[in-house]
KEVOTOR-925003 format. One record per residue (C-alpha): x, y, z. Coordinates in Angstrom, 2 decimals, decimal comma. Each point is the difference from the previous one (the first is absolute). Layout:
<recs>
> X;Y;Z;
...
</recs>
This chain:
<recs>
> 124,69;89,88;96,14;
> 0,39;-0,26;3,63;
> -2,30;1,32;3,34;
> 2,30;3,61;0,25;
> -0,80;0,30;-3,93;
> -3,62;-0,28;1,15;
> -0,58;2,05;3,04;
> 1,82;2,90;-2,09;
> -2,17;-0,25;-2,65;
> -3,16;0,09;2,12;
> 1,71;2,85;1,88;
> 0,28;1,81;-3,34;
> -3,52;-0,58;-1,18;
> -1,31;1,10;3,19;
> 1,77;3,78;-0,09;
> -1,24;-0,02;-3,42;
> -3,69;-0,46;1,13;
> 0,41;3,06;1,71;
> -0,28;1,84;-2,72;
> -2,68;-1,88;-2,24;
> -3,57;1,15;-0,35;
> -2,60;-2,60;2,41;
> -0,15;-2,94;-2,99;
> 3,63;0,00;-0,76;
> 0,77;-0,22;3,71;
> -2,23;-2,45;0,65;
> 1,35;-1,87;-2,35;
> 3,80;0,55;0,77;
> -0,39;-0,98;3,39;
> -1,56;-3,50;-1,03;
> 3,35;-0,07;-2,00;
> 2,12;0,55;3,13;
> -1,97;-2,16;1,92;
> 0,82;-3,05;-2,72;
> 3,50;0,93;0,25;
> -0,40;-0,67;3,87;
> -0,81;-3,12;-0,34;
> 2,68;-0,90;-2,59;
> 2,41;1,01;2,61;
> -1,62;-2,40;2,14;
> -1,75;2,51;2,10;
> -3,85;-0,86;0,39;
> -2,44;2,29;-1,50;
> -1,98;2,91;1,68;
> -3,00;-1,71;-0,16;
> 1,69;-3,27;1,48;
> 1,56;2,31;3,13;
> -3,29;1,81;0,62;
> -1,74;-3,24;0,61;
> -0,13;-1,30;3,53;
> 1,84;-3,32;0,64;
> -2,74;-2,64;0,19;
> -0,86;-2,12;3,79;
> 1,96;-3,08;0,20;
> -1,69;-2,75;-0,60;
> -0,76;-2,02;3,77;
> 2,49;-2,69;-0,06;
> -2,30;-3,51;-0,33;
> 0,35;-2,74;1,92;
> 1,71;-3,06;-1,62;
> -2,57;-3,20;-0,34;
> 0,27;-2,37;2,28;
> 0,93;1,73;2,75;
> -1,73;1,38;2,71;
</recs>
């Protein structure tokens, strides 16, 4: 199975969810989001994070 295979099936789950009651939704869109990140997409949770401060660069021993 390959990403497109994927991202459709997430795509499908998600217009299903639509229709579900609150607990079958829920759970349908934790399905899509798995499929996501089979296709090599990062998860929801992942994206809604905020990318992290770079570490300060340190200087190399020895050197001044």
């Amino acid at each position: 199975m390959d990403e497109d295979f994927y991202r459709a099936r997430a795509s499908q789950v998600r217009d299903i969810a639509e229709t579900a009651d609150p607990f079958t939704k829920q759970r349908l869109l934790k399905l899509a989001d798995q499929y996501e990140v089979w296709a090599g997409n990062p998860s929801r949770a992942s994206r809604s994070l905020a990318r992290p401060i770079p570490l300060p660069s340190t200087p190399t021993r020895g050197k001044t």
